[in-house]
MDTraj code that builds the backbone (N, CA, C; nanometers):
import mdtraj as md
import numpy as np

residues = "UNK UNK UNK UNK UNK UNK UNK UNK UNK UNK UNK UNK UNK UNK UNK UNK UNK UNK UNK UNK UNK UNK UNK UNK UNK UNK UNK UNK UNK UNK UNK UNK UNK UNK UNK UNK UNK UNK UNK UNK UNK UNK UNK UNK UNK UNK UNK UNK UNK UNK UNK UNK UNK UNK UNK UNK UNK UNK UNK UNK UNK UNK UNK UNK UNK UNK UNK UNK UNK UNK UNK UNK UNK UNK UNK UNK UNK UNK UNK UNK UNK UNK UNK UNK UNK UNK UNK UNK UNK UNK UNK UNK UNK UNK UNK UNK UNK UNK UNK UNK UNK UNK UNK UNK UNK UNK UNK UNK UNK UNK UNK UNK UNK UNK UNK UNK UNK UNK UNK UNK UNK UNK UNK UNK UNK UNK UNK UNK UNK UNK UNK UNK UNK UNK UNK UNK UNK UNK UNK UNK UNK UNK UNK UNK UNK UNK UNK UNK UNK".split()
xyz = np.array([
    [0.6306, 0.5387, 7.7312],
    [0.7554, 0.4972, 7.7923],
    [0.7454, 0.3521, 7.8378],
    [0.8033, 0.3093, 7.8114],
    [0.8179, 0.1211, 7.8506],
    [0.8841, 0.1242, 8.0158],
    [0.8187, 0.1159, 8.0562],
    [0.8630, 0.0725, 8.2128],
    [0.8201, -0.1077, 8.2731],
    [0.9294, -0.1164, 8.3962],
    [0.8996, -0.2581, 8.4685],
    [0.7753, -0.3063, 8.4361],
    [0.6582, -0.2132, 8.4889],
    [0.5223, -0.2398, 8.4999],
    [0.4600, -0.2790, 8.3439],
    [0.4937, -0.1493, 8.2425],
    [0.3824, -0.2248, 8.1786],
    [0.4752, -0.3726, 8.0925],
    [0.6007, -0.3900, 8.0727],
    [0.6613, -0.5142, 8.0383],
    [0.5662, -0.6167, 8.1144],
    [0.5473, -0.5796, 8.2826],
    [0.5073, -0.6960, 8.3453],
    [0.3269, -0.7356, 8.2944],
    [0.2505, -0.6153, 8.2625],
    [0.1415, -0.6219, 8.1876],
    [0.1608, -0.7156, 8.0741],
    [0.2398, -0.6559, 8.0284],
    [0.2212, -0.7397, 7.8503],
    [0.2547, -0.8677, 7.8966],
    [0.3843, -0.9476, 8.0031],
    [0.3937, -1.0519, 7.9776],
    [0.2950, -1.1533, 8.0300],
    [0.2015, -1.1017, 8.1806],
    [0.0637, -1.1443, 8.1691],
    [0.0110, -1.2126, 8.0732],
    [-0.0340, -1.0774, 7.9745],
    [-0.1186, -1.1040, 7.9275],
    [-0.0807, -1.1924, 7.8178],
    [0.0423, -1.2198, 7.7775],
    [0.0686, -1.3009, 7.6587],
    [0.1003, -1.4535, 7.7253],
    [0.0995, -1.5010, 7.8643],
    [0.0934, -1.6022, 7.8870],
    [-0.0608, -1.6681, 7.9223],
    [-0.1253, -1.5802, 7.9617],
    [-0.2639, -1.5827, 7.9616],
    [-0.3452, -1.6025, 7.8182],
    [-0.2812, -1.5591, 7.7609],
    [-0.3240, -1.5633, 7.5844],
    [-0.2335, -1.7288, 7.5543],
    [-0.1765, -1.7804, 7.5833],
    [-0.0829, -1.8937, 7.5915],
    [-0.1808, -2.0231, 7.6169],
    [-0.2288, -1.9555, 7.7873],
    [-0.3141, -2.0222, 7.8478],
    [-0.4405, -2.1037, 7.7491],
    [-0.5043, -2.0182, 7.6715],
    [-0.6356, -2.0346, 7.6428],
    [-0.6521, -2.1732, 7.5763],
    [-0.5306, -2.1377, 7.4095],
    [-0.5800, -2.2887, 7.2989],
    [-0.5369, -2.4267, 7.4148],
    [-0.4143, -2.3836, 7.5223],
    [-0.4153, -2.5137, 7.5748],
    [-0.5663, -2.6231, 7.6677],
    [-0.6686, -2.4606, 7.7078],
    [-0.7454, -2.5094, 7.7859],
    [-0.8832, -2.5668, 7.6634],
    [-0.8947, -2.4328, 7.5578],
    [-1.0265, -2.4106, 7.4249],
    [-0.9893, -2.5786, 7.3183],
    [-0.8820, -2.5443, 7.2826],
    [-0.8522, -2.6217, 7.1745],
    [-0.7227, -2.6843, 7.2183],
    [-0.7314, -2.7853, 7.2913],
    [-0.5991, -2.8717, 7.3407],
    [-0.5440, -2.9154, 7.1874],
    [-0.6351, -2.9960, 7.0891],
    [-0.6196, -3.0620, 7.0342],
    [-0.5769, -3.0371, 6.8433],
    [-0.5841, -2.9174, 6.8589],
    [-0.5887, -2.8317, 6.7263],
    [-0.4258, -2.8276, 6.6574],
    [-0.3868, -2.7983, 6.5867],
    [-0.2702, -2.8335, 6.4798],
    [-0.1920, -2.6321, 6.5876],
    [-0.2754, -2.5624, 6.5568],
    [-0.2405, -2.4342, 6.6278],
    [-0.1459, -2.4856, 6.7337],
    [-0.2667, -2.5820, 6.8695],
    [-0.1832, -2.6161, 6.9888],
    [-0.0688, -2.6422, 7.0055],
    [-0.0733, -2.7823, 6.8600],
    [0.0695, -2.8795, 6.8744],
    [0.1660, -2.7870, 6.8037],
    [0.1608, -2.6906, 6.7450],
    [0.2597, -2.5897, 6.7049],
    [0.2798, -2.5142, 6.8449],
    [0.2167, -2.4513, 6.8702],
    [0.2875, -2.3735, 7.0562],
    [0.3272, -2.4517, 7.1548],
    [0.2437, -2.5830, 7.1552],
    [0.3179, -2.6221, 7.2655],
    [0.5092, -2.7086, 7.2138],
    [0.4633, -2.7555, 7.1037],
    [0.6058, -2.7705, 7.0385],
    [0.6758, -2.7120, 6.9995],
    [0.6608, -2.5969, 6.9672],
    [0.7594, -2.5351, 6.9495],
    [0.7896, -2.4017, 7.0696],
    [0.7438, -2.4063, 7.2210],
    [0.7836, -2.3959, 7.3083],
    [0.7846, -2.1844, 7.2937],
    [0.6774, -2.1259, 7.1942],
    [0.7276, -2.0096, 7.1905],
    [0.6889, -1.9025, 7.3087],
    [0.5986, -1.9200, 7.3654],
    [0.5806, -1.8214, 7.4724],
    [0.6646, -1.8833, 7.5760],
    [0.7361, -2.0053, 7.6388],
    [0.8274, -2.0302, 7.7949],
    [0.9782, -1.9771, 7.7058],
    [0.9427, -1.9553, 7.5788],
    [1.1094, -1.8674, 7.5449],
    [1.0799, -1.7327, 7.5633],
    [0.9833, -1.6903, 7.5302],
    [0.9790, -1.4822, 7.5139],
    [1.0119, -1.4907, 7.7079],
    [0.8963, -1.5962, 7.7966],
    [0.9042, -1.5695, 7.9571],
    [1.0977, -1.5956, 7.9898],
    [1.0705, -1.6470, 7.9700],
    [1.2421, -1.6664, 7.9667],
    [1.3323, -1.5877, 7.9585],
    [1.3014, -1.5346, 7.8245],
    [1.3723, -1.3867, 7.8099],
    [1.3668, -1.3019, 7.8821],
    [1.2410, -1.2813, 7.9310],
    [1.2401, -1.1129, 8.0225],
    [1.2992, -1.1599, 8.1680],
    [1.2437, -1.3150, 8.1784],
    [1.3241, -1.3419, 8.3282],
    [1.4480, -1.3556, 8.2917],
    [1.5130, -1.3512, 8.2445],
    [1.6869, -1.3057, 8.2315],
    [1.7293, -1.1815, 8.2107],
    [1.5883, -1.1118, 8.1600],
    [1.6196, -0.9613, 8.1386],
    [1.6110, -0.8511, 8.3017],
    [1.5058, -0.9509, 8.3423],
    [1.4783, -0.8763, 8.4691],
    [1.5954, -0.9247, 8.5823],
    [1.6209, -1.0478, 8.5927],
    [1.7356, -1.0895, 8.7045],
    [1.8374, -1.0031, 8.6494],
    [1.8615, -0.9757, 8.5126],
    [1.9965, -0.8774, 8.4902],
    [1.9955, -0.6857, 8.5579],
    [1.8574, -0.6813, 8.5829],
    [1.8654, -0.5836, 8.6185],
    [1.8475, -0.6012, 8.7691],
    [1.8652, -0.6761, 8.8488],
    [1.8792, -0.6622, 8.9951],
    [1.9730, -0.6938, 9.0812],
    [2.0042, -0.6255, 9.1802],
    [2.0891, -0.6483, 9.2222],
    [2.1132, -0.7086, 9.3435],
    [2.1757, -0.7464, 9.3861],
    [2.2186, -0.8322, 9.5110],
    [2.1461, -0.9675, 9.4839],
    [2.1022, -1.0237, 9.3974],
    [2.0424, -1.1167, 9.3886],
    [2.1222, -1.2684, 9.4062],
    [2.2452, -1.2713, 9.3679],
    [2.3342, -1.3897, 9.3962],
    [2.4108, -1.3668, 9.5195],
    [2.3845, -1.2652, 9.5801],
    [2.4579, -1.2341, 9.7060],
    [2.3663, -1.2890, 9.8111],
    [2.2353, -1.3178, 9.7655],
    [2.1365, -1.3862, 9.8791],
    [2.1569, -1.5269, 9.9237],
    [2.0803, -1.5294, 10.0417],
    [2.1036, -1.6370, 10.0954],
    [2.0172, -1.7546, 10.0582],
    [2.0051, -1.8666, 10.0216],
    [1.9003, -1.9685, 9.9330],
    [1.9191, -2.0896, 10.0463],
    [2.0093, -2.0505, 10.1337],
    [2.0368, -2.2156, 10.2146],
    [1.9308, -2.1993, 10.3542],
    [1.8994, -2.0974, 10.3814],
    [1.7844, -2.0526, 10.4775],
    [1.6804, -1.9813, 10.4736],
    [1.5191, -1.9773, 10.5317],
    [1.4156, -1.9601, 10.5160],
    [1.4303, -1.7974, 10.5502],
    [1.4897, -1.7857, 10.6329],
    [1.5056, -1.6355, 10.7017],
    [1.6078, -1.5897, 10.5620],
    [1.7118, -1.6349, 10.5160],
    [1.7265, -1.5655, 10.4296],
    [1.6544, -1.5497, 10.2247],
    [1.5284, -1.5998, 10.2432],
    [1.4663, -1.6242, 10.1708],
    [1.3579, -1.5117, 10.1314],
    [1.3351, -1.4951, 10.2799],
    [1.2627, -1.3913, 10.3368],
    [1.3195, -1.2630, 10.3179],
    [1.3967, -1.2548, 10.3849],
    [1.5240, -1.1022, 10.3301],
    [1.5446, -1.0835, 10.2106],
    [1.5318, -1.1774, 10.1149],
    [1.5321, -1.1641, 9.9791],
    [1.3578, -1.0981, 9.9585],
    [1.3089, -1.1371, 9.9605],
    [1.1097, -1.0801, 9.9487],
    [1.1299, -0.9621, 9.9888],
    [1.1827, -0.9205, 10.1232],
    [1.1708, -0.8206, 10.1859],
    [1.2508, -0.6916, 10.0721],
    [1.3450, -0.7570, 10.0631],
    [1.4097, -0.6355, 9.9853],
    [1.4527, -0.6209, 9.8564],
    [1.3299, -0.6618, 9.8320],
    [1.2659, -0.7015, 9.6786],
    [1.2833, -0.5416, 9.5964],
    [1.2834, -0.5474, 9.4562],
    [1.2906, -0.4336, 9.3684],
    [1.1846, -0.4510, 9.3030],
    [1.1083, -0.3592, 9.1977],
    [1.0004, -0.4075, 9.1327],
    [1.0437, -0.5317, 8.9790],
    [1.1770, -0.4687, 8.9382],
    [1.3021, -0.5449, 8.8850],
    [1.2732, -0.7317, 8.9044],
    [1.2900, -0.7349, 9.0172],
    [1.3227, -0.9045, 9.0989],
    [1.1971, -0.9420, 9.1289],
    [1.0778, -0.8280, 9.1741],
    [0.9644, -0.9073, 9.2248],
    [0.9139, -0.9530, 9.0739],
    [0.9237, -0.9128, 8.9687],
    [0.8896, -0.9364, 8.7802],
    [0.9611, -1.0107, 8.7889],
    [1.0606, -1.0456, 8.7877],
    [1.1395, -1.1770, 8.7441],
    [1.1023, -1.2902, 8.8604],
    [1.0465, -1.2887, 8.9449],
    [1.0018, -1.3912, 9.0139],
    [0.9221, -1.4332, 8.9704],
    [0.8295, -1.3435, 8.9550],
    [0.6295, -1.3887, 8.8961],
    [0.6648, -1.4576, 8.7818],
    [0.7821, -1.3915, 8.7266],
    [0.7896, -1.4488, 8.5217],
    [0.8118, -1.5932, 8.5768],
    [0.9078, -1.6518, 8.6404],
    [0.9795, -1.7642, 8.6907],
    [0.8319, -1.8588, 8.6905],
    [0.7221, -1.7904, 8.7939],
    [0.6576, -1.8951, 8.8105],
    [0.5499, -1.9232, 8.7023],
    [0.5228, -1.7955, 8.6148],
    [0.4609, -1.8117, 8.4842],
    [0.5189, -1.9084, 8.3867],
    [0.6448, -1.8905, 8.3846],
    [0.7282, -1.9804, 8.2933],
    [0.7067, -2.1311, 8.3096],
    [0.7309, -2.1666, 8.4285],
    [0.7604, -2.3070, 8.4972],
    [0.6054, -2.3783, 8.4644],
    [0.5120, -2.2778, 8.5426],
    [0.3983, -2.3183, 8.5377],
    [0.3031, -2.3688, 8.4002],
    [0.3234, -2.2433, 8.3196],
    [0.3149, -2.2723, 8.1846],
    [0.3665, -2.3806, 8.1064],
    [0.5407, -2.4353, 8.1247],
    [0.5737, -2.5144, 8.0299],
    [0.5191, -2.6759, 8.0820],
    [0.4994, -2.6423, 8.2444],
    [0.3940, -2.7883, 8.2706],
    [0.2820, -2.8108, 8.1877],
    [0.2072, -2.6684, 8.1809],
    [0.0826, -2.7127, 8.1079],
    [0.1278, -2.7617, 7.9784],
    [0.2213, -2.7344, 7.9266],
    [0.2038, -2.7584, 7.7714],
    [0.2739, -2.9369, 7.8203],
    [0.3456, -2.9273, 7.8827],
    [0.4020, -3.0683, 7.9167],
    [0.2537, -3.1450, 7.9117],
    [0.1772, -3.1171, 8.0134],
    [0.0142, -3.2012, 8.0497],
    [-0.0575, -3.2094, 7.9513],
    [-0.0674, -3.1227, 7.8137],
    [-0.1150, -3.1162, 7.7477],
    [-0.0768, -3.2258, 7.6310],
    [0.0555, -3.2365, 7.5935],
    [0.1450, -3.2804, 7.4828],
    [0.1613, -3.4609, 7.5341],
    [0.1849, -3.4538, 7.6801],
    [0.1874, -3.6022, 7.7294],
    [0.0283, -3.6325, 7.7093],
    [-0.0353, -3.5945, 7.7456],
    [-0.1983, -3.6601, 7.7324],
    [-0.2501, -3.7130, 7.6049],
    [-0.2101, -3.5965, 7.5006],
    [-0.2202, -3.6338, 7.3197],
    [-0.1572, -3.7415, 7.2970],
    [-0.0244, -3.7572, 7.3621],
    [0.0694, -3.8475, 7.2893],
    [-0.0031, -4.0306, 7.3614],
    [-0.0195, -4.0115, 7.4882],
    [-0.0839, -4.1187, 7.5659],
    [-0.2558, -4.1468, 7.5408],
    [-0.3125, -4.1274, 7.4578],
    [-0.4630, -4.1325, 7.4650],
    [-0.5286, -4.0888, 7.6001],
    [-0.4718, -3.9896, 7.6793],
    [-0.5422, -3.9500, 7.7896],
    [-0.6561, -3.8458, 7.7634],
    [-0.8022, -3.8769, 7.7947],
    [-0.8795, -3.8175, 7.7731],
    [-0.8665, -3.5843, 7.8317],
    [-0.9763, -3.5719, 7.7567],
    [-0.9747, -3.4091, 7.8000],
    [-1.0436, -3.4305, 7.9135],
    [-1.1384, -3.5105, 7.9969],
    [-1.1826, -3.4918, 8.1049],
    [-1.1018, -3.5198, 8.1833],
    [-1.0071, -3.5702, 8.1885],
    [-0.9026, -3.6605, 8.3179],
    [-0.7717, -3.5428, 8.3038],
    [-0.7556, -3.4555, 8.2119],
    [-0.6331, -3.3202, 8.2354],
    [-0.7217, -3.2352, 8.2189],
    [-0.8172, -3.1769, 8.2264],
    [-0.8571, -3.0180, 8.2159],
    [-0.8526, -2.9768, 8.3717],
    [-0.8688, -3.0661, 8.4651],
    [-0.8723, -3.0021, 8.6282],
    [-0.7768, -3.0024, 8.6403],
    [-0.6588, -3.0280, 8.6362],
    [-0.5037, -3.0626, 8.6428],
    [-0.4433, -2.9605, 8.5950],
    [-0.4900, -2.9255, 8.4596],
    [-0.4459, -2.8539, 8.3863],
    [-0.4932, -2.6755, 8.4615],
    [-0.5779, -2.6491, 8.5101],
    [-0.6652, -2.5964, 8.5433],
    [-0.6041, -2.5073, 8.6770],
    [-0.5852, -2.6072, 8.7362],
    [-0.4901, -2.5669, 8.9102],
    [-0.3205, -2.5829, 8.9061],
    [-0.3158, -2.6059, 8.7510],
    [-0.1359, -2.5725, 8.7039],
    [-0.1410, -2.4520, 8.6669],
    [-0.2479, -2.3895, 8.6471],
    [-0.2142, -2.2482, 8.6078],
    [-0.2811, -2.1395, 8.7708],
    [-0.3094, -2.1909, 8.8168],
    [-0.2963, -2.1211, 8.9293],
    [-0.2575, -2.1838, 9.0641],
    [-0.2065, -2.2662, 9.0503],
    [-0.1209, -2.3469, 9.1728],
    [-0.0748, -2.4357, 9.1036],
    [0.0505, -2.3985, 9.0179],
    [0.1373, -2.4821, 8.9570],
    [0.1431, -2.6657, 8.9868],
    [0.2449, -2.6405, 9.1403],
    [0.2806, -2.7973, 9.1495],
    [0.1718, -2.8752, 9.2105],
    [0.0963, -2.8440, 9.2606],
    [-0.0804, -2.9110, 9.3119],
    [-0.1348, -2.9508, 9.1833],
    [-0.1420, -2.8484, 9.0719],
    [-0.1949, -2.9099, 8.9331],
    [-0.1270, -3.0218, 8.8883],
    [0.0383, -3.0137, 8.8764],
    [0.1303, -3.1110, 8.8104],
    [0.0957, -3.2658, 8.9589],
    [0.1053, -3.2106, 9.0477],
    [0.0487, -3.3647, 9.1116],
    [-0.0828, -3.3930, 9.1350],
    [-0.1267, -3.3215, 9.1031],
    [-0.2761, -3.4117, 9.0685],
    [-0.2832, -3.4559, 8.9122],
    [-0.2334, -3.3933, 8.8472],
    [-0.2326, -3.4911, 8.7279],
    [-0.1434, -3.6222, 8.7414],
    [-0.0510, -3.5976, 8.7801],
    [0.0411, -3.7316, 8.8179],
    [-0.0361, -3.8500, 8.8434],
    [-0.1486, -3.8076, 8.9855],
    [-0.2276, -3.8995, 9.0159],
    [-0.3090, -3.9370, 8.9210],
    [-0.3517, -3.8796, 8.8807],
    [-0.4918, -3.8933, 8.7438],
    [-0.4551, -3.9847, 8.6583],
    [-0.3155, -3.9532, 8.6138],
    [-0.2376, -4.0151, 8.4980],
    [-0.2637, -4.1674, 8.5403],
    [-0.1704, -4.1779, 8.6586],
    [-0.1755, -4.3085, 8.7325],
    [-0.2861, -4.3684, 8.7624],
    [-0.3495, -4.3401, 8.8007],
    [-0.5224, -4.3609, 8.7906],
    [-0.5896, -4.4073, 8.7115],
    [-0.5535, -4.3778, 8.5735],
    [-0.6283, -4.3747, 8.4442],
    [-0.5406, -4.5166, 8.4007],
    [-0.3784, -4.5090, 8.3827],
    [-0.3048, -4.5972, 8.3405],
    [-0.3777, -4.7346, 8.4267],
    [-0.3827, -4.7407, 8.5277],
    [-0.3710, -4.8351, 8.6602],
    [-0.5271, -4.8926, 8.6224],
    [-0.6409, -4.8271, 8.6304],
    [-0.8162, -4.8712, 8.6313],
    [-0.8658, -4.8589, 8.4851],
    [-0.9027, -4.7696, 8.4140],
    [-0.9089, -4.7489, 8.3098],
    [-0.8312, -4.8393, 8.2333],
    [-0.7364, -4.7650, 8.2009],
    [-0.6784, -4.8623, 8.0319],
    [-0.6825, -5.0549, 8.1295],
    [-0.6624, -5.0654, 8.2128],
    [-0.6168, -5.1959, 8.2542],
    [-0.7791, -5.2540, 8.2468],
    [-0.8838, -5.2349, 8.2416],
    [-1.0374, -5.2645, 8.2503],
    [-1.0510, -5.2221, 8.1210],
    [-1.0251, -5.1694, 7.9636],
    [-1.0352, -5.1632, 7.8690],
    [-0.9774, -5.2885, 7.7868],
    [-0.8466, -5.2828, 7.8476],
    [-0.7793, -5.4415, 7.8058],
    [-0.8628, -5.5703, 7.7989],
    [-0.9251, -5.5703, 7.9600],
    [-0.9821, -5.6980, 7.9482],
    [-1.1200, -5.6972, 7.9053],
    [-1.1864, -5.5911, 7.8713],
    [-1.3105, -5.5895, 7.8257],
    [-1.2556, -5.6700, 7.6822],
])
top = md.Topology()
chain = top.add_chain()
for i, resn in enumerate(residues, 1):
    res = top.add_residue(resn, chain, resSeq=i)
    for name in ("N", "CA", "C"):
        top.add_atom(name, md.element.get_by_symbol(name[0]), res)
traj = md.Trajectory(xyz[None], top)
């Protein structure tokens, strides 16, 4: 029987399977096919529209206050708490492929995005700004001390 739970299993595990060539093989013809052609933040996508369709009161919540943010958590469905997690799998994920695809395209080395890349998949926006910094870092000391060598 296909229930909430194991959907929420499989989509785990197929963003986790997502995860890997970006971290194993950034650089492989495989990569630049998934991360370009964007196919696992579409399947997450899907179920997070599949799952917000199945919950309810969800636009009736309150988003302009913390307390009502909270009341939303609180009276969470297993429905909405899956479509949340997907949300942040999704987001989180299409950064990495973002960190991944900007680095190829910029000559940014694999040592200067794999930590970045690394704490985007388990603390999304801490990963995306520390790469920010890195980026800047690298642009700013690096390439600018390569120039004048």
């Amino acid at each position: 029987m296909i229930t909430t739970e194991n959907i929420f299993n499989i989509i785990n595990l197929l963003v986790l399977l997502g995860w890997v060539p970006l971290f194993v093989f950034p650089f492989s013809k495989f990569t630049k096919k998934l991360v370009d052609g964007l196919f696992v933040p579409f399947i997450l996508c899907f179920f997070y529209v599949y799952f917000l369709s199945q919950t309810k009161g969800l636009f009736s919540a309150d988003f302009s206050s913390l307390g009502g943010i909270l009341d939303l958590f609180k009276n969470s469905t297993e429905e909405s708490a899956a479509a949340g997690w997907i949300h942040y799998l999704a987001f989180d994920y299409f950064v990495g492929c973002w960190i991944v695809n900007h680095s190829i395209k910029k000559g940014i080395p694999y040592f200067v995005f794999i930590l970045p890349l690394i704490f985007t998949l388990f603390a999304g926006p801490f990963g995306l700004l520390l790469f920010l910094i890195l980026r800047l870092f690298y642009r700013r000391f690096i390439l600018k001390d390569a120039e004048q060598n």
